[in-house]
C-alpha positions in Angstrom: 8.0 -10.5 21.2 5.6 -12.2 18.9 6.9 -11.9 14.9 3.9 -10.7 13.0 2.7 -13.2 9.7 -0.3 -10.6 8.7 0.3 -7.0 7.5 -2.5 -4.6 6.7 -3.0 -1.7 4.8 -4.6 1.3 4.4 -5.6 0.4 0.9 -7.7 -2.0 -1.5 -3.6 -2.5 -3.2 -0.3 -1.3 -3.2 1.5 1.5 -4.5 4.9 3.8 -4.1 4.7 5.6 -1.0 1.6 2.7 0.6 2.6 1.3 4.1 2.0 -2.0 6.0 2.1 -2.6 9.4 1.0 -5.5 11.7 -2.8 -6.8 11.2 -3.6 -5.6 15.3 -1.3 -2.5 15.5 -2.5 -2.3 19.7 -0.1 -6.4 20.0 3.5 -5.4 20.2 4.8 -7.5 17.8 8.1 -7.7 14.9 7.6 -7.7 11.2 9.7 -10.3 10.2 12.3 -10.2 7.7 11.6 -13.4 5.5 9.0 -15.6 5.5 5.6 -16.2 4.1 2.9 -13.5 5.8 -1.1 -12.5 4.6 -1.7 -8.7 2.8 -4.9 -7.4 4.4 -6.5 -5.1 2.4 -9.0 -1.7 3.6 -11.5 -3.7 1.6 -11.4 -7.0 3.6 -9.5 -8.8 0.9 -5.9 -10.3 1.5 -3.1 -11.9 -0.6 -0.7 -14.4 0.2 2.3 -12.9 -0.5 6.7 -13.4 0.4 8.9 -11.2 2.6 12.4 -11.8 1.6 16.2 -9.8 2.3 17.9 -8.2 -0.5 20.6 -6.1 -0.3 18.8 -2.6 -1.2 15.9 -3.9 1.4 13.0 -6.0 2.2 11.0 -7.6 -1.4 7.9 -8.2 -1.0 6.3 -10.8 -3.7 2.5 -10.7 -3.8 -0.1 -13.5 -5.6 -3.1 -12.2 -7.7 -6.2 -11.3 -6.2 -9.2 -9.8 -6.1 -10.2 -6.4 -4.8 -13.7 -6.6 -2.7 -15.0 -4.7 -5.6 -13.9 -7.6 -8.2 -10.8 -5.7 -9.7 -8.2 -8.8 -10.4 -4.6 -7.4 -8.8 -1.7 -9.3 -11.0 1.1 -11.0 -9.3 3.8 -8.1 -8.5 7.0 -7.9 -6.4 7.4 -4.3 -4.1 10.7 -3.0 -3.0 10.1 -1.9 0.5 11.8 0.4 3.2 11.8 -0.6 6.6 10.1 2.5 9.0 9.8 1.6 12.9 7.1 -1.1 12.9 6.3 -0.2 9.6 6.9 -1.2 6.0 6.7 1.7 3.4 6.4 0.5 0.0 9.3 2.6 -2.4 8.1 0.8 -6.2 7.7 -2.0 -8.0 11.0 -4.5 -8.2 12.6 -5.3 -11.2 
């Protein structure tokens, strides 16, 4: 099974209780555990961003951007919870 390196979302950013899933949910693929991967956002922007193991669950560290609409989207690290072949974002990481 091919190990997805692009997750999209429902949303122009991220928040508690936002979800990202594979880029072409119809491709059976894995979200990996670690590794560099692309945000894509509802608005056709993306991110580069970090997936990385920590002991309470996946850390997600995202780059600036900007929205579509020219909003600039600081640098920010999400703790997330894996859910089946999705990852459900719980709050910002300390």
């Amino acid at each position: 099974m091919e190990t997805v390196r692009a997750l999209r979302t429902d949303h122009s950013h991220l928040f508690p209780g936002s979800r990202l899933g594979p880029a072409d949910p119809a491709t059976p693929a894995e979200i990996p555990a670690a590794g560099e991967v692309v945000v894509l956002f509802s608005d056709g922007s993306s991110a580069e961003a970090e997936l990385s193991p920590q002991d309470s669950g996946p850390l997600l560290r995202v780059q600036a951007y900007r929205t579509a609409a020219g909003t600039p989207i600081a640098q920010k690290s999400w703790r997330l919870q894996v859910e089946d072949r999705h990852l459900k974002v719980l709050g910002p990481a300390a």
